[in-house]
C-alpha positions in Angstrom: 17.8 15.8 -24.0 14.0 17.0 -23.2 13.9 17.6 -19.1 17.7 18.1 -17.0 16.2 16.2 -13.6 18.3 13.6 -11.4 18.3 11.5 -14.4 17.8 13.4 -17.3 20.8 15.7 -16.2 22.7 12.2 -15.6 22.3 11.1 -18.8 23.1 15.0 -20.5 26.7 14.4 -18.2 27.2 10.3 -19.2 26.6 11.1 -22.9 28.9 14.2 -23.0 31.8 12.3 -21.3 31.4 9.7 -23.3 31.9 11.9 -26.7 28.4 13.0 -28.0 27.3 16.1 -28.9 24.5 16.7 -26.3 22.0 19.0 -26.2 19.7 19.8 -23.8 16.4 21.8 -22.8 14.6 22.2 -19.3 11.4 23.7 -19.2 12.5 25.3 -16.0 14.7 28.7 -16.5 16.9 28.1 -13.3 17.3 24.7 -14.0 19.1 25.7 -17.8 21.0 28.2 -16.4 22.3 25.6 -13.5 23.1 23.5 -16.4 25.0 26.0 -18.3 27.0 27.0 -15.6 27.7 23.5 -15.0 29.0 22.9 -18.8 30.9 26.0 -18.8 33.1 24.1 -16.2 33.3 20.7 -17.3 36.2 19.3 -19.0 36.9 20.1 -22.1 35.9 17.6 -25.0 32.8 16.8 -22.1 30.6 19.6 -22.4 26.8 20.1 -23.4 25.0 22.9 -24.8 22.0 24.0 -23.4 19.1 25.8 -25.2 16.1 27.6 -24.9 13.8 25.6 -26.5 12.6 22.3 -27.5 13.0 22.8 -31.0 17.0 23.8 -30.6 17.5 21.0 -28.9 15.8 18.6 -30.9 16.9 20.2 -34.4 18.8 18.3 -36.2 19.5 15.5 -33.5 19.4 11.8 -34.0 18.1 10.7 -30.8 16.1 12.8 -28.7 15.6 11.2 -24.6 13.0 12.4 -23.0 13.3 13.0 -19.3 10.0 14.6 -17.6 7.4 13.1 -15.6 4.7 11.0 -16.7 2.0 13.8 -16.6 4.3 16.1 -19.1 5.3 13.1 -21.9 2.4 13.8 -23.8 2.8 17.7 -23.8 6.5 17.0 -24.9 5.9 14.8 -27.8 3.0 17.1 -29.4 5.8 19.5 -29.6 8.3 17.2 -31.0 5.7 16.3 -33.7 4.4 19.8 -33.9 8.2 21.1 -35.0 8.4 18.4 -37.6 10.7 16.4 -35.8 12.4 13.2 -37.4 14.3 11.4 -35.3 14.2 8.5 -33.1 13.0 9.2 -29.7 13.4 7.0 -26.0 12.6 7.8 -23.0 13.6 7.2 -19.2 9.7 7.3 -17.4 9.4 5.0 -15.2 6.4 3.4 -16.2 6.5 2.3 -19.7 2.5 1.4 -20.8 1.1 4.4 -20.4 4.2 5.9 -22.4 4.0 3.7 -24.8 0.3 4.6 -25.6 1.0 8.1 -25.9 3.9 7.5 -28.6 2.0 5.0 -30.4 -1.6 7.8 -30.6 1.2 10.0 -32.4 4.1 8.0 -34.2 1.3 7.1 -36.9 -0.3 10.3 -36.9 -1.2 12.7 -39.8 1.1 15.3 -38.6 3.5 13.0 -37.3 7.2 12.3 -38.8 8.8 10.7 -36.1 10.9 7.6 -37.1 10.6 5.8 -34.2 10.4 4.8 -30.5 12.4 2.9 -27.7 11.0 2.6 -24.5 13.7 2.8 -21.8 13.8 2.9 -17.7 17.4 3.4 -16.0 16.9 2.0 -12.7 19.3 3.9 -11.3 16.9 6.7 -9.0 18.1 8.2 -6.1 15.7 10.8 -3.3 17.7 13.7 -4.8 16.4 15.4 -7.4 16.9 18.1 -9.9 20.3 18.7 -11.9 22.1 19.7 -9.0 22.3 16.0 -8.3 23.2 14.9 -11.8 26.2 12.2 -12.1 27.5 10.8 -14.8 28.6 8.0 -13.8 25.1 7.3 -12.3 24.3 5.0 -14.9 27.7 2.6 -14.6 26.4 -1.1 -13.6 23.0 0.1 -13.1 20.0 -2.2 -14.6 18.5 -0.5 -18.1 14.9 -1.8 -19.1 14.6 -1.2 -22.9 11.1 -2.3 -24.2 10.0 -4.6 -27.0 6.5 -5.1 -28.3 4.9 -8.1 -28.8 5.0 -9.5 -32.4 1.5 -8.3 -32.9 1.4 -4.8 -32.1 4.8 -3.2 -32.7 5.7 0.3 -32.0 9.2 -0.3 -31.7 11.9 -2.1 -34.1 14.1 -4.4 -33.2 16.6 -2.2 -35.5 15.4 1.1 -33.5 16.0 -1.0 -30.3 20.0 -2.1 -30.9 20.4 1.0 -32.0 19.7 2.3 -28.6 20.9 -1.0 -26.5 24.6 0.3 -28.3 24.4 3.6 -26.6 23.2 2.5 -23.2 25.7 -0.3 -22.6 28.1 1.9 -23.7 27.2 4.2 -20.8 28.2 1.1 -18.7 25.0 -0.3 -18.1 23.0 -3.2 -18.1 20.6 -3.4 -20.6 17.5 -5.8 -19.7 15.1 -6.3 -22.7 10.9 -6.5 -21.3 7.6 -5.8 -23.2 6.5 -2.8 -21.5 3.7 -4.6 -19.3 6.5 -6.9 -18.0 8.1 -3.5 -16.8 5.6 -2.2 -15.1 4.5 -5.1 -13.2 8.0 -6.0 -12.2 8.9 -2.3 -11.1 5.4 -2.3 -9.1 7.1 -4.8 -6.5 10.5 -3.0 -6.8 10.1 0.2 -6.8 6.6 1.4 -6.7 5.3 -0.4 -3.1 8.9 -0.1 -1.9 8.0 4.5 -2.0 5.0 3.4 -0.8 5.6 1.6 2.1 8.4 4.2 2.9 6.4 7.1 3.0 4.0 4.9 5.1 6.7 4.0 8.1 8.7 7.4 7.5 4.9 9.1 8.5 3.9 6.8 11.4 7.3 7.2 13.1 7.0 11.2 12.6 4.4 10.9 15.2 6.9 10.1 17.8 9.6 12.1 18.8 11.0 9.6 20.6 11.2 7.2 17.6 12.5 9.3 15.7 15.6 9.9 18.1 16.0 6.3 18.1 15.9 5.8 14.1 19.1 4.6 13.1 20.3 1.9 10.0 16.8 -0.1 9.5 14.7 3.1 9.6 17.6 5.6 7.2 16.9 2.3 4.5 13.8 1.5 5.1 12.6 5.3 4.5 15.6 6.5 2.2 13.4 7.1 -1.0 10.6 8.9 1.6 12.4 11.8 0.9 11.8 11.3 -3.2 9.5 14.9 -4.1 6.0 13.6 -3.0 4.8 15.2 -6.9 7.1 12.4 -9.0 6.6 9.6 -6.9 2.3 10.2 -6.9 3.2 10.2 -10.5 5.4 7.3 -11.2 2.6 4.8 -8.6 -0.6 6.2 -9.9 0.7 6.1 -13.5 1.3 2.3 -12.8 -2.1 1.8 -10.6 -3.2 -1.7 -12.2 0.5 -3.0 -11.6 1.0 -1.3 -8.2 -2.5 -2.2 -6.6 -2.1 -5.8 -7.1 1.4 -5.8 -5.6 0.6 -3.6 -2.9 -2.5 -6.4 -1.8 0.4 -9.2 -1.8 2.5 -7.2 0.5 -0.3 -6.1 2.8 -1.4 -10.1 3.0 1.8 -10.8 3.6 2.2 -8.3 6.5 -1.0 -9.5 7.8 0.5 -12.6 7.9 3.6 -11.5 10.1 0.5 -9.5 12.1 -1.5 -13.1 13.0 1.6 -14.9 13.8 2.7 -11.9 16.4 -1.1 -12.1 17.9 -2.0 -15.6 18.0 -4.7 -14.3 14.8 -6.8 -12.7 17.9 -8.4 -9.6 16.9 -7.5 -7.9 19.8 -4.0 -7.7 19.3 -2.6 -9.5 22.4 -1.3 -13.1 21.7 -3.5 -15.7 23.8 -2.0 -17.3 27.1 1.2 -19.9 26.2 1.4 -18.5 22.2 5.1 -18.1 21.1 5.4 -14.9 18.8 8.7 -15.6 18.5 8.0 -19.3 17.2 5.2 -18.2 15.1 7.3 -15.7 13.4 10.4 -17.3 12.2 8.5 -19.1 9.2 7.6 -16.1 8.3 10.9 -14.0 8.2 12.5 -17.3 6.3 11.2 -16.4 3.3 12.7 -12.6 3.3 15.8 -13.6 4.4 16.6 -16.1 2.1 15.2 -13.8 -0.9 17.0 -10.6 0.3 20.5 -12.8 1.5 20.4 -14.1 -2.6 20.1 -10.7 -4.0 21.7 -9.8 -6.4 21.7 -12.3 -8.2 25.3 -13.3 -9.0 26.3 -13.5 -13.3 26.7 -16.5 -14.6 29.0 -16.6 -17.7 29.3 -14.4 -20.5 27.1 -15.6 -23.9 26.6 -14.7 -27.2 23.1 -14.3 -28.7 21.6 -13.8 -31.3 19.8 -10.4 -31.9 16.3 -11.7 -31.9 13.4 -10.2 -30.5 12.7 -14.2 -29.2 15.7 -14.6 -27.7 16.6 -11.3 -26.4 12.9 -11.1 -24.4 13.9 -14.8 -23.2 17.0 -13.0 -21.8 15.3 -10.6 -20.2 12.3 -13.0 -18.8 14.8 -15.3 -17.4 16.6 -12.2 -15.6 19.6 -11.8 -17.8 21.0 -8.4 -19.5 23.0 -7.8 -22.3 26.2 -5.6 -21.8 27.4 -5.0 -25.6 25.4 -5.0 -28.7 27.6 -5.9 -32.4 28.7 -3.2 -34.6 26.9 -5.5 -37.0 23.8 -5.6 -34.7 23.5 -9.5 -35.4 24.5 -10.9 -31.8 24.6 -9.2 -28.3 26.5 -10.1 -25.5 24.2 -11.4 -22.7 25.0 -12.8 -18.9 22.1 -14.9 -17.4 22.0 -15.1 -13.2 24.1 -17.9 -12.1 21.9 -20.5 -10.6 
């Protein structure tokens, strides 16, 4: 385990507990020593070593996760090539296209010996950070993108990838298959705008003491991930630019909308004599409502698939996961959204 954040520490604690032999390296001194303290008193048969390096931890190791942001993948995977590493490697960025060019400049490189790459995205995040706020159980229920490539331009197997859909859903998760452009567009209107438009409201309300006083349930969720470190979420949006600009022009049309029906479309901002706000808003709210009152989506039965790159991005397309993969790796066992 390369980086011991929020999620990379998670994932350090879920695969412990869960039997593996972790190791695990933090470019940040404090931050190994907080993790070593914290093994020293974990249960026993649940503990994780910690090193000083990148090539301890990645010595010998069949999997190697890396867990830094964006702007340090690149650093981390010269390294891993530059110690001869041979492994298979995944990662949990939350942005998957610019990852996956960086692995695929090195996986077929002169230097490189690196057996292979799954792209991965927990979507399990929280405003804390560091491994402070590390949980193992983080990961239980939670949504797991694992990338596949298109047929033409592979940088992942479909062997690599079942290989690693085992050990997530194992972990308790949810394991939703996407090419890595699906990702990122779909986490631009998720999660990307979503840090955006809280650090927006969380900024225009600081200007009013009064406001903020009066903030109670709508503001707390509206603003929550606001308090995300300003470094990783500038990071996670401008590594995803073409996906997040796009969304973020649908949402400020939309609020534009909600703006003309609240003025009568007058550019001064005060409705006209005998407009109805209220009338002129409800349209607009339906939609929200209706979308936000029908999420989650609620499982539909339990299939079996089988282990095809075809079928299992047609899973993942349609909104389904898988939750179990075959020891054989022929079939998975997939849930589509009721309907």
């Amino acid at each position: 385990m390369i980086g011991l954040g929020l999620i990379g520490g998670s994932l350090l604690r879920a695969l412990a507990a869960s039997g593996h032999q972790v190791l695990g390296y933090d470019a940040d001194p404090a931050t190994r020593a907080t993790a070593r303290t914290a093994a020293a008193r974990a249960p026993a048969g649940a503990r994780w070593q910690v090193t000083s390096t990148v090539r301890d931890a990645a010595s010998g190791a069949e999997l190697v996760a890396v867990a830094v942001p964006l702007p340090a993948v690149g650093d981390v995977l010269d390294e891993l090539v530059a110690i001869g590493y041979s492994g298979l490697v995944t990662d949990v960025t939350s942005v998957k296209g610019p990852v996956r060019d960086l692995v695929a400049a090195r996986l077929h490189g002169p230097h490189s010996r690196l057996a292979g790459f799954v792209g991965g995205h927990p979507m399990a995040g929280r405003e804390t950070s560091g491994f402070a706020a590390a949980d193992a159980e983080l990961f239980r229920g939670c949504a797991w993108v694992l990338c596949l490539d298109p047929a033409d331009d592979p940088v992942t197997t479909l062997a690599d990838w079942l290989d690693v859909a085992a050990l997530v859903t194992g972990l308790g998760a949810r394991v939703v298959p996407a090419t890595a452009a699906e990702h990122d567009q779909a986490v631009a209107l998720v999660s990307h705008v979503p840090h955006l438009l809280a650090s927006a409201l969380a900024a225009t309300a600081a200007a009013d003491p009064l406001a903020l006083t009066l903030g109670a349930g709508s503001f707390r969720d509206g603003t929550r991930v606001a308090a995300s470190r300003p470094a990783l979420t500038a990071a996670m949006c401008g590594g995803n630019a073409a996906a997040v600009v796009p969304a973020l022009d649908a949402v400020m049309a939309s609020l534009t909308e909600a703006r003309t029906a609240l003025t009568g479309g007058t550019a001064t901002g005060t409705a006209p004599a005998g407009a109805d706000p209220i009338a002129a808003l409800r349209p607009w709210l339906a939609a929200g409502h209706a979308a936000r009152t029908e999420w989650p989506p609620a499982p539909g039965p339990t299939l079996e698939l089988p282990a095809r790159q075809d079928a299992l991005l047609r899973l993942g397309r349609g909104g389904g996961w898988i939750t179990a993969v075959a020891a054989d790796r022929r079939t998975v066992t997939a849930v589509r959204p009721a309907r």
